[in-house]
C-alpha positions in Angstrom: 1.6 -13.3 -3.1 -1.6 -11.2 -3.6 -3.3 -8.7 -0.6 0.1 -8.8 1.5 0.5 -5.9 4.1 3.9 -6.4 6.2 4.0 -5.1 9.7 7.6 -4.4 11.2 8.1 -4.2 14.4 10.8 -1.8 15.6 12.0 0.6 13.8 15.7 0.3 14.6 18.7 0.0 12.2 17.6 -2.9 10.9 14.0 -2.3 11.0 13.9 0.8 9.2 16.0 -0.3 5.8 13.2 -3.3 6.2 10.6 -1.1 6.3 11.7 1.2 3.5 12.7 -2.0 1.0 9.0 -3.6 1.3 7.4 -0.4 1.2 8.6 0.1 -2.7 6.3 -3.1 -3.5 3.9 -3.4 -1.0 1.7 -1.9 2.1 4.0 -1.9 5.1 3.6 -0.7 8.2 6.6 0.3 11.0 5.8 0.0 14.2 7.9 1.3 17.4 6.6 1.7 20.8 8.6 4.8 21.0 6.8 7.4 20.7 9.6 10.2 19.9 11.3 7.6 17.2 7.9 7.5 15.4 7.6 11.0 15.4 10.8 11.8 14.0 10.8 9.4 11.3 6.9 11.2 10.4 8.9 14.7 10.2 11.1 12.5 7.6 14.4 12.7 10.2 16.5 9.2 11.1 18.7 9.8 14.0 20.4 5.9 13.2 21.4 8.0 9.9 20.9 4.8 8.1 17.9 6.3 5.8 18.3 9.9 4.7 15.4 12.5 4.7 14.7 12.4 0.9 14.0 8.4 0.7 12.3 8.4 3.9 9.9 11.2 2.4 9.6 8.9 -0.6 8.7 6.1 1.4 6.2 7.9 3.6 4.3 9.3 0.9 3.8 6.0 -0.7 3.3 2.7 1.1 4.7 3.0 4.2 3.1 4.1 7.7 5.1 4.4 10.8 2.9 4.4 14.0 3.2 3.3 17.8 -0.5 2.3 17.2 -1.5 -1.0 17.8 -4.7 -1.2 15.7 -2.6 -0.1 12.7 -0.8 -3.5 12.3 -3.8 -5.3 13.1 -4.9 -6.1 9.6 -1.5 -7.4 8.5 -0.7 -10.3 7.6 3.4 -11.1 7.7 4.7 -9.5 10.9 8.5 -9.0 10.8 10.0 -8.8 13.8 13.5 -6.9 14.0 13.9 -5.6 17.8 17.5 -5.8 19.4 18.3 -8.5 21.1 21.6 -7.1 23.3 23.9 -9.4 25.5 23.3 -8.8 29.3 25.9 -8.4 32.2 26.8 -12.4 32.4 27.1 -12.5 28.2 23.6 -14.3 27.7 21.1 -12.8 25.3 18.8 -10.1 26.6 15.5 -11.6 24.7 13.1 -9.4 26.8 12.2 -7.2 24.0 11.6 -10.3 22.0 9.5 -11.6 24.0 7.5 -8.2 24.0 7.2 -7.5 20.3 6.2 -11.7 20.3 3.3 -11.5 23.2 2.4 -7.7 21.1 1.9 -9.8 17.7 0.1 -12.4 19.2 -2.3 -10.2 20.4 -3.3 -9.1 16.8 -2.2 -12.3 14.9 -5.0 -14.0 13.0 -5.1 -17.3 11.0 -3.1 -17.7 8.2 -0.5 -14.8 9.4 2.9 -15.3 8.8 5.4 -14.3 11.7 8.9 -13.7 10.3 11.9 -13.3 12.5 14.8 -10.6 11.9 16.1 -10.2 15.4 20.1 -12.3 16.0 19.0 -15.1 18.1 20.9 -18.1 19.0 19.6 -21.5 17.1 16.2 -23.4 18.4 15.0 -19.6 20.0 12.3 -19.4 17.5 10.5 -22.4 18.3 11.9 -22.6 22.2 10.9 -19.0 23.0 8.7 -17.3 20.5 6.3 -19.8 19.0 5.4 -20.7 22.8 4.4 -16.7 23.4 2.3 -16.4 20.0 0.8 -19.3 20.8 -0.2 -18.3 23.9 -1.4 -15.0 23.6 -3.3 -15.7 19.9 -4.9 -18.6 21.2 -3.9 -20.1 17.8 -1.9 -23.3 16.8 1.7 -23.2 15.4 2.1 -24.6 12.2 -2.2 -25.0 11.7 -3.0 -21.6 12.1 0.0 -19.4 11.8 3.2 -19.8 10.3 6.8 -18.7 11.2 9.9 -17.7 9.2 13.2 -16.3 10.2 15.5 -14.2 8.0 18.8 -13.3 9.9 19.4 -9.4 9.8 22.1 -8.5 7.5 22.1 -5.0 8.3 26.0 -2.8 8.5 25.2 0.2 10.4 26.8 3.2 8.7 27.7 1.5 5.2 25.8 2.9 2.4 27.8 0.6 -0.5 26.6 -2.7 1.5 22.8 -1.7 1.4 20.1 -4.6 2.7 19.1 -5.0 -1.1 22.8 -5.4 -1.8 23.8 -8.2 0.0 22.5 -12.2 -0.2 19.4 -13.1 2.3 19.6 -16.3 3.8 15.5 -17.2 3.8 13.6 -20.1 6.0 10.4 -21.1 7.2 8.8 -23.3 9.8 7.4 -25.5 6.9 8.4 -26.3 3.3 5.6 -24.4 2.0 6.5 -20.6 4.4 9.8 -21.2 3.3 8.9 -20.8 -0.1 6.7 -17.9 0.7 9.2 -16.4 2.9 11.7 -17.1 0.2 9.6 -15.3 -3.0 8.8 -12.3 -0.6 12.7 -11.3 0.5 13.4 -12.5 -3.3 10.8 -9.6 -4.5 13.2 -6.9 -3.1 16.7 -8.3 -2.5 18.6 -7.3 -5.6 21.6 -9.4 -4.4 19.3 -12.5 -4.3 18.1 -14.7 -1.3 19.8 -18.2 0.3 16.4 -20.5 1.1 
């Protein structure tokens, strides 16, 4: 697991703690298309108060870049996505901002990425709803060209003994091979350990 530079996309409460872990190993870059979130978190300030000023400082000043700028994730190569994914008026899952951060990494996904899943979806979305849009937009084959993983988010707003290193990540991927890979790169930060 040489040359690895992590994208996340959105910078919420679970994107943030995902950002900081990786960045204490390896390049990362946080990406939010909301402009005043990125620039708070540059002036070291997380209004989510899951990160506080000092280790978001740390962070910042080592691996990781936060950025609404598209061309800054381009030359990544494991996207993790880890946008909301709220319940609408009728109960069913709101996946539009899935489908968003999805069609925005297909657009700079290249062969041999990896496209790793935070977000709480319900089982078969992945494949059913993602894969379909990264396909689509990349112009590139699942499963040939790019790979998937998912990694539900195990993220407690608001409890600082229950950290994300602190608690077991249950790891997969769309082939025996990613979920190895997917497993070895949660495995390289999770203190708690990972469930493949």
């Amino acid at each position: 697991m040489k040359n690895i530079k992590i994208a996340v996309i959105g910078l919420g409460y679970v994107g943030l703690p995902v950002s900081i872990i990786f960045s204490g190993k390896y390049k990362v870059v946080g990406y939010d298309i909301n402009k005043t979130r990125v620039t708070e978190l540059n002036k070291y300030i997380d209004k989510t108060l899951e990160i506080d000023s000092k280790q978001l400082k740390g962070a910042l000043k080592n691996n990781l870049i936060v950025s609404n700028d598209l061309k800054k994730i381009k030359d990544s190569n494991i996207y993790i996505i880890t946008v909301p994914t709220p319940i609408n008026k009728d109960k069913a899952p709101d996946l539009k901002m899935l489908i968003n951060a999805s069609r925005l990494v297909g657009k700079v996904l290249s062969k041999g990425d990896l496209v790793i899943y935070e977000s709480t979806v319900y089982p078969g979305c992945t494949e059913e709803e993602c894969v379909p849009i990264l396909e689509e937009t990349s112009k590139l084959k699942y499963n040939t060209d790019f790979y998937c993983g998912y990694s539900p988010e195990r993220i407690n707003p608001g409890d600082k003994k229950h950290t994300i290193e602190k608690i077991v990540k249950i790891t997969s991927g769309s082939t025996p091979d990613t979920a190895e890979k997917v497993d070895q790169l949660y495995s390289s930060v999770i203190t708690a350990g990972t469930y493949k």
